[in-house]
N, C-alpha and C positions, 0 to 999 in steps of 0.2 A: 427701336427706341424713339421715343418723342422729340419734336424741336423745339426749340422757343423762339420768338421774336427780339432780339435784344437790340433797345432802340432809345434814342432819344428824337422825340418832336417827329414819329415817322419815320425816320430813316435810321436803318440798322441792318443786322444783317441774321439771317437762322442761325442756329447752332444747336446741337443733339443737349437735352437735358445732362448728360453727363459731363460732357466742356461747361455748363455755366454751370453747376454743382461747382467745378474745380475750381471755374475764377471764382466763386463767390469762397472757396474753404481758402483759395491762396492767398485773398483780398482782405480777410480776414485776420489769417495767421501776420500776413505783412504788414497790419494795422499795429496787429500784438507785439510783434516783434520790435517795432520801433516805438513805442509806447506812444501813440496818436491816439489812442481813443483817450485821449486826457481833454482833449476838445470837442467837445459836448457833438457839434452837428457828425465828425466822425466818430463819435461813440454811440450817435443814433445809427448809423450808415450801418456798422460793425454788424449791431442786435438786428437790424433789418434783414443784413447779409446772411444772417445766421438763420432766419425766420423763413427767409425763401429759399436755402439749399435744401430745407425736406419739398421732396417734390410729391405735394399737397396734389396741385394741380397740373401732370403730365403737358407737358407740350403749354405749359402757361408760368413758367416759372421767370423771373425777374431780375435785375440788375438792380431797381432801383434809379437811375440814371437820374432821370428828370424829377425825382422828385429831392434828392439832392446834391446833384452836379448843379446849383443854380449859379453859382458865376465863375469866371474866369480862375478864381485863385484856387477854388476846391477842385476844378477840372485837374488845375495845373500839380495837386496834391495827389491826386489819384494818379494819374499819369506817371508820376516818378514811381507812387507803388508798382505800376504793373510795372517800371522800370526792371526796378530792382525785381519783380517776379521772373520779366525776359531772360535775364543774368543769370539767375537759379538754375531755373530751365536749360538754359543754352547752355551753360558751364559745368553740372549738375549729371551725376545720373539717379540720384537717391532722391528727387525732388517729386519729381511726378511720377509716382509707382501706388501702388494700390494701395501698400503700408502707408506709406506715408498718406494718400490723401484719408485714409480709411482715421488716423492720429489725428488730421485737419478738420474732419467729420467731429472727432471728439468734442475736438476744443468746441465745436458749434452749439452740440448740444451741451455743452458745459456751460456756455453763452448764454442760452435759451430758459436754461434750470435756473442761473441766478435773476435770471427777469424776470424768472416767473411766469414766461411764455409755456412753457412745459414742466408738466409734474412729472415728477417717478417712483413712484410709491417703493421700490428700490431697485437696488443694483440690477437683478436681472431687465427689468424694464429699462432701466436705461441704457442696457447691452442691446438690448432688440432696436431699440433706436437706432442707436451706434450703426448696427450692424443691417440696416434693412437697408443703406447704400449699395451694401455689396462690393463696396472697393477694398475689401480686406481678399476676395475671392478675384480681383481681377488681375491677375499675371501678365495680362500683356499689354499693359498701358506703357509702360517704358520703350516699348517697341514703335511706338506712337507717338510720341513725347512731341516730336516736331506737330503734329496738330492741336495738339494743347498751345506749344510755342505760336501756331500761327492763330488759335482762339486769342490769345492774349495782344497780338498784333493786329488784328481787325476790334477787338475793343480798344486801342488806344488812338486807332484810325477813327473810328464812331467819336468819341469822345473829343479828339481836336478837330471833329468837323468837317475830316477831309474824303468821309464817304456820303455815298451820295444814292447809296439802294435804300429802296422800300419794299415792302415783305412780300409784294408782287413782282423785284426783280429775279433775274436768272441767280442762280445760285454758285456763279462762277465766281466767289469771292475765295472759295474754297480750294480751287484750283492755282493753287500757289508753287506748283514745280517746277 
């Protein structure tokens, strides 16, 4: 499986296209959830999050970060979402399972249909969408949950500024046991 770079201003840290699929379907659902896409720059954030979980481009896929993390208060917004994501996760066993993000998947491309980012001439097409994640076939993510948990803890580390790799460091950020 591919990685991505997820980074703001250079420093960030890898992660396997399937962890940033997940922050970006969890980032999303937790926007929904709390009815924040009523503010316009997190309502762009949302449609964007939803634009980069189809993975267009393997091993090039996005956060979005810098193009709107731009000051302290939106940081400090996002931050409390992945809050509440950590809590899920950690307290949770129905939260990161294949059902479920394969349901998170949905909502994206349901995002996507009403922009107008993607068409579906019908239902089956927008089944194959849905379903070229392949998190409806993955069984063993819940067995794994704590590396989703610690994706979720290295982007809120990237995001208050208190990491300090760039995409030529060691990859021990990963080594968290």
């Amino acid at each position: 499986m591919a990685s991505s770079f997820i980074e703001i201003k250079d420093i960030g840290f890898w992660a396997r296209d399937g962890f940033v699929e997940a922050m970006q379907l969890c980032l999303i659902d937790e926007i929904e959830n709390q009815n924040l896409d009523k503010i316009e720059w997190i309502s762009e954030f949302k449609s964007e999050l939803a634009l980069q979980s189809l993975p267009l481009v393997y091993g090039g896929m996005s956060m979005e970060l810098e193009e709107f993390l731009t000051n302290d208060e939106r940081k400090s917004q996002i931050i409390q979402l992945i809050d509440f994501i950590i809590n899920k996760i950690d307290s949770t066993d129905n939260y990161i399972t294949g059902n479920n993000l394969h349901e998170l998947r949905k909502k994206a491309m349901i995002i996507l249909s009403k922009n107008g980012n993607l068409e579906f001439n019908n239902q089956k097409e927008f089944d194959k969408a849905v379903n070229d994640s392949r998190w409806n076939e993955a069984n063993g993510i819940a067995d794994v949950k704590d590396r989703y948990l610690h994706s979720f803890k290295l982007l809120k580390l990237l995001i208050n500024g208190e990491m300090k790799t760039t995409a030529s460091s060691p990859e021990n950020y990963w080594n968290y046991k």
